[in-house]
C-alpha positions as CSV (number, residue, x, y, z in Angstrom):
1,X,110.3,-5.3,-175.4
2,X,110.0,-8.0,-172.8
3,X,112.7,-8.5,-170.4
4,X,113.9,-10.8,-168.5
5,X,112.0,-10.9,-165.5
6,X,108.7,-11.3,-167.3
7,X,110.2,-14.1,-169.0
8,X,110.8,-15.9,-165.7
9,X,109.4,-19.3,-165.4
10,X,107.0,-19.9,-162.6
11,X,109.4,-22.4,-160.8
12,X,110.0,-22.0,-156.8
13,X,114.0,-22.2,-157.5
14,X,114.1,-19.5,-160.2
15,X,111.6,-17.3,-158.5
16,X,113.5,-17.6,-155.0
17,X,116.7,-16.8,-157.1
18,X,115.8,-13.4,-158.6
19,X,113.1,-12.4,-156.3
20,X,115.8,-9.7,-154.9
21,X,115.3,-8.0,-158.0
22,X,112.2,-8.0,-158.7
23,X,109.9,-5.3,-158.4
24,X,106.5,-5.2,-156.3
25,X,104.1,-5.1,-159.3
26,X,106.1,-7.6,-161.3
27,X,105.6,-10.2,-158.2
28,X,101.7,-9.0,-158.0
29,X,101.7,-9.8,-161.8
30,X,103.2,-13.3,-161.2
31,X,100.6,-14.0,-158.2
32,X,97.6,-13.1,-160.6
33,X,99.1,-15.0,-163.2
34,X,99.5,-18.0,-161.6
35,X,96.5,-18.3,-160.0
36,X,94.4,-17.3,-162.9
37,X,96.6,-20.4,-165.0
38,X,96.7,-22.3,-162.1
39,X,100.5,-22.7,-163.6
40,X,101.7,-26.1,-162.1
41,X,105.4,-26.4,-160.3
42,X,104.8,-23.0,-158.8
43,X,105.0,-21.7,-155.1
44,X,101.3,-21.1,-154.9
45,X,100.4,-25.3,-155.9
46,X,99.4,-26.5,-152.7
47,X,96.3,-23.9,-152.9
48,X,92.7,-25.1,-152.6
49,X,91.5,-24.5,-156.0
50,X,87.9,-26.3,-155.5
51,X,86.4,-29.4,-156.5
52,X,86.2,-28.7,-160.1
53,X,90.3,-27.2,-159.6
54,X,88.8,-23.7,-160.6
55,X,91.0,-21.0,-159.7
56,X,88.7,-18.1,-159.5
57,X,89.6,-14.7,-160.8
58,X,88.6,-13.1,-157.6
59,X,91.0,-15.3,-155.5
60,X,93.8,-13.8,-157.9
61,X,92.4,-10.0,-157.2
62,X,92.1,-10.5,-153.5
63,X,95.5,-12.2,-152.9
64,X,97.1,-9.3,-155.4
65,X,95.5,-6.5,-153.0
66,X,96.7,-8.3,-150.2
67,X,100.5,-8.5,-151.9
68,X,99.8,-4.4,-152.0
69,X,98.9,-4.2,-148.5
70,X,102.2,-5.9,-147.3
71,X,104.2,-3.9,-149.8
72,X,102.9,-0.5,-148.2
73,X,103.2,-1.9,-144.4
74,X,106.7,-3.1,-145.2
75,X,107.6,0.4,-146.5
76,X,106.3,2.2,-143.7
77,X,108.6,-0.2,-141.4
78,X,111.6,0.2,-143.7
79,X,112.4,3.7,-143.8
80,X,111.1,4.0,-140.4
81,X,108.0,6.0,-140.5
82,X,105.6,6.7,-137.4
83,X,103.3,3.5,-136.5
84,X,101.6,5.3,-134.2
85,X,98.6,5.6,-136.0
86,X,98.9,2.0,-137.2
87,X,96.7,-1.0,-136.5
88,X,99.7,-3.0,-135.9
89,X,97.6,-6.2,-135.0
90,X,95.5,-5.7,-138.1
91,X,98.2,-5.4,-140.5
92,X,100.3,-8.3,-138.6
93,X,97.1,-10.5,-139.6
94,X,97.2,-9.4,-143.0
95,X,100.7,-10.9,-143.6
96,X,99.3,-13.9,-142.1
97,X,96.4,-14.2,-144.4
98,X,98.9,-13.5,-147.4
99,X,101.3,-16.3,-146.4
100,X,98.0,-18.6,-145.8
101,X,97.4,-17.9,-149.7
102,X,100.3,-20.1,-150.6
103,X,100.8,-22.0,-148.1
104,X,98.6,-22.6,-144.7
105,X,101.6,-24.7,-142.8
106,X,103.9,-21.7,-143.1
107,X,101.4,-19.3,-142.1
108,X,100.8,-21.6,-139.2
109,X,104.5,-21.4,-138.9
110,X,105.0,-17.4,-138.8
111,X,101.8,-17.1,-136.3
112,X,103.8,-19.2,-134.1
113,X,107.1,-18.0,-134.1
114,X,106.5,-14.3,-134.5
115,X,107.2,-11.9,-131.6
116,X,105.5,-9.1,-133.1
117,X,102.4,-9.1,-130.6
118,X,104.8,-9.7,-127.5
119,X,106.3,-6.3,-128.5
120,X,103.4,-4.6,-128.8
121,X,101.7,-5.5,-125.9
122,X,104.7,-3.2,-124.3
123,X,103.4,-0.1,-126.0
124,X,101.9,2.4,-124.1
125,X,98.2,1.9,-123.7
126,X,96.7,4.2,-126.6
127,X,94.0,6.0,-124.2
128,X,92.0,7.2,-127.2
129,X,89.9,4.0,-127.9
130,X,87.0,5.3,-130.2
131,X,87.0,7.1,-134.1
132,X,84.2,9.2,-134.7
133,X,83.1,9.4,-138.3
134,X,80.9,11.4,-140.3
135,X,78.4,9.2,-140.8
136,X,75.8,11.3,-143.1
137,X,74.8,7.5,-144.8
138,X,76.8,5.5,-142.5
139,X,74.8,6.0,-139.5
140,X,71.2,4.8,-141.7
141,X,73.6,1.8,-142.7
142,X,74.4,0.9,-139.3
143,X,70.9,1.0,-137.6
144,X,70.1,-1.0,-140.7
145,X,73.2,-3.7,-140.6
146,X,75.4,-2.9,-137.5
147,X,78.2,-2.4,-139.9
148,X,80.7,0.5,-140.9
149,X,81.8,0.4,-144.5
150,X,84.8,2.9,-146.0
151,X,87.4,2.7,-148.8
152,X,89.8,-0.2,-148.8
153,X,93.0,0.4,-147.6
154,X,91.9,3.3,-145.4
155,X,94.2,3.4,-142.3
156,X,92.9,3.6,-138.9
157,X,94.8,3.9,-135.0
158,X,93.7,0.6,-133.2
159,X,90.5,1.1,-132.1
160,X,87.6,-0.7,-129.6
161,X,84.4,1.5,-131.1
162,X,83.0,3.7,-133.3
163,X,81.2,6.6,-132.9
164,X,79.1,8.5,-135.4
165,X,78.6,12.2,-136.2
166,X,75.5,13.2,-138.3
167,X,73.3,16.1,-138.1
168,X,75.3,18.3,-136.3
169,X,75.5,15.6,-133.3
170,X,77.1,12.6,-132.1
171,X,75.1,9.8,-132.0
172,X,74.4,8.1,-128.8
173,X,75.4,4.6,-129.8
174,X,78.4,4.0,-129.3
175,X,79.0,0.1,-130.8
176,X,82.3,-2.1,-129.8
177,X,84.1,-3.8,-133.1
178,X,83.2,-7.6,-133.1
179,X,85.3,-8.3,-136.6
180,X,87.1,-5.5,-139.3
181,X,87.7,-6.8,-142.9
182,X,89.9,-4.4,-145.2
183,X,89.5,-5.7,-149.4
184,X,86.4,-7.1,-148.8
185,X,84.5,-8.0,-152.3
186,X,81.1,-6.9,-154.0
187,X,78.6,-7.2,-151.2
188,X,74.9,-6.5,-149.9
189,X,76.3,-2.6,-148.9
190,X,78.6,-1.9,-152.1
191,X,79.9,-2.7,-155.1
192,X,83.5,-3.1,-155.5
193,X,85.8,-3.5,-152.8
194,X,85.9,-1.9,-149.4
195,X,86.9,-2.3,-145.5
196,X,84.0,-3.2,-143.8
197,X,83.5,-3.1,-139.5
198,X,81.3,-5.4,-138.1
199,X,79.7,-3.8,-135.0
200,X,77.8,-4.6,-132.0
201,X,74.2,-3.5,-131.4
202,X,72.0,-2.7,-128.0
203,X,71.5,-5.1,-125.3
204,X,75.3,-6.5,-126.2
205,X,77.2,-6.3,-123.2
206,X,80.0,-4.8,-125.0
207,X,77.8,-1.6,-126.5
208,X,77.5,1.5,-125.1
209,X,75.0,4.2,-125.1
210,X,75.3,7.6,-124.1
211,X,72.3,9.3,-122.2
212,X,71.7,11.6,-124.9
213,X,73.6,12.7,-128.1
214,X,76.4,15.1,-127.8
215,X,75.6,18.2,-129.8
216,X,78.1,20.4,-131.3
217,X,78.3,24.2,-131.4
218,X,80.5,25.2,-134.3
219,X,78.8,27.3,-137.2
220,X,79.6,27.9,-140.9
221,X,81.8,25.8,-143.4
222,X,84.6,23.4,-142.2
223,X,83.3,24.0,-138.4
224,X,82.1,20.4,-138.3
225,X,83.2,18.2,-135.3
226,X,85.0,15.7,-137.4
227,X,85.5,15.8,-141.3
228,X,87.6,12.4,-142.0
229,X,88.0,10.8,-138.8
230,X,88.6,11.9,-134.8
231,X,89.9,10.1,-132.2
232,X,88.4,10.2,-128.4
233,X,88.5,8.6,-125.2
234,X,85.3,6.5,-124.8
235,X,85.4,7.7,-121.3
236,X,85.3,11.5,-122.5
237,X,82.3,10.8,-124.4
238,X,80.6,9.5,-121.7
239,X,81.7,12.2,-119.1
240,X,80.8,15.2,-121.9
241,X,77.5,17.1,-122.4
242,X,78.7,18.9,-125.9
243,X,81.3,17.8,-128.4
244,X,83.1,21.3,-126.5
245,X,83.9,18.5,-123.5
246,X,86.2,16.3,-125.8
């Protein structure tokens, strides 16, 4: 039986009024909606819809997963969970990019008058700078396209580099970020959606290379350096001779 909210008309008014009550999905159901009818009179009209006003399908996906993302980092802020092993910045430019999909002045408008960075900056410098990954088919992908590519949505601290562990060592590249992009669609790595790191290579002055890879010791089942992800000091990892020295 149909109820009254997914009767609602797509009119900013009536949307304003009840959006207290509605439920995350039901507004992620209205955003695909309208998109996909390009519905006229609603808060999303001022979108660029193209030449031929041709709302594509995968506008409405992305700007759903991005609803899904802000849902999730709003939780986490309202009951107060840890953010220490947040990306604040990231997420902060996620809500950015969502308020962009409706309208680019007031996106313009909360970059501006947001304080969110000016509190951060007085966090307490996060000494551990670098994930290492395992990287069994990451590290062939990265020699191949100086790129990292996980799941979407997968959370990570704020971090300068990656490091990757394969074969029972870490690798000696260690690359700097240039540009991460969580949601990103079907591309030349994957199909589907995933969070993909773009990642510098030798010679940039931002790289860094060990002298030699950093082996590791352990033996036997779950002794592997790093199983998900592992967070180091980029200084330790150039100081160590073993993965025993981090």
């Amino acid at each position: 039986m149909a109820t009254r909210a997914t009767r609602l008309p797509y009119t900013n008014g009536a949307l304003e009024h009840r959006l207290p009550r509605l439920s995350w999905s039901v507004i992620r159901k209205y955003c695909f909606e309208m998109l996909s009818t390009e519905a006229s009179g609603n808060i999303f009209a001022r979108i660029n819809v193209g030449s031929h006003g041709f709302c594509s399908r995968l506008l409405a996906e992305s700007m759903s997963v991005a609803v899904e993302r802000v849902r999730k980092f709003r939780n986490r802020l309202a009951h107060h969970d840890s953010m220490i092993n947040v990306d604040v910045p990231f997420e902060v430019r996620q809500i950015i990019e969502l308020a962009g999909y409706i309208d680019a002045a007031a996106a313009g408008w909360l970059e501006k008058r947001s304080e969110v960075m000016s509190v951060y900056g007085q966090r307490p410098r996060v000494v551990a700078d670098t994930v290492v990954v395992p990287a069994r088919n990451a590290w062939s992908l990265y020699e191949q396209c100086r790129a990292y590519v996980c799941q979407a949505g997968r959370v990570f601290r704020p971090i300068e580099r990656i490091a990757f562990y394969v074969d029972r060592e870490i690798k000696p590249d260690i690359p700097a970020v240039v540009h991460r992009r969580d949601n990103a669609s079907k591309s030349i790595w994957t199909d589907g959606r995933q969070q993909v790191f773009l990642l510098t290579s030798p010679g940039d002055p931002k790289h860094r290379q060990l002298s030699t890879a950093l082996p590791h010791a352990g033996s036997g089942r779950g002794s592997a350096f790093v199983q998900r992800q592992r967070y180091v000091p980029l200084h330790a990892l150039e100081t160590a001779r073993t993965t025993a020295d981090l």
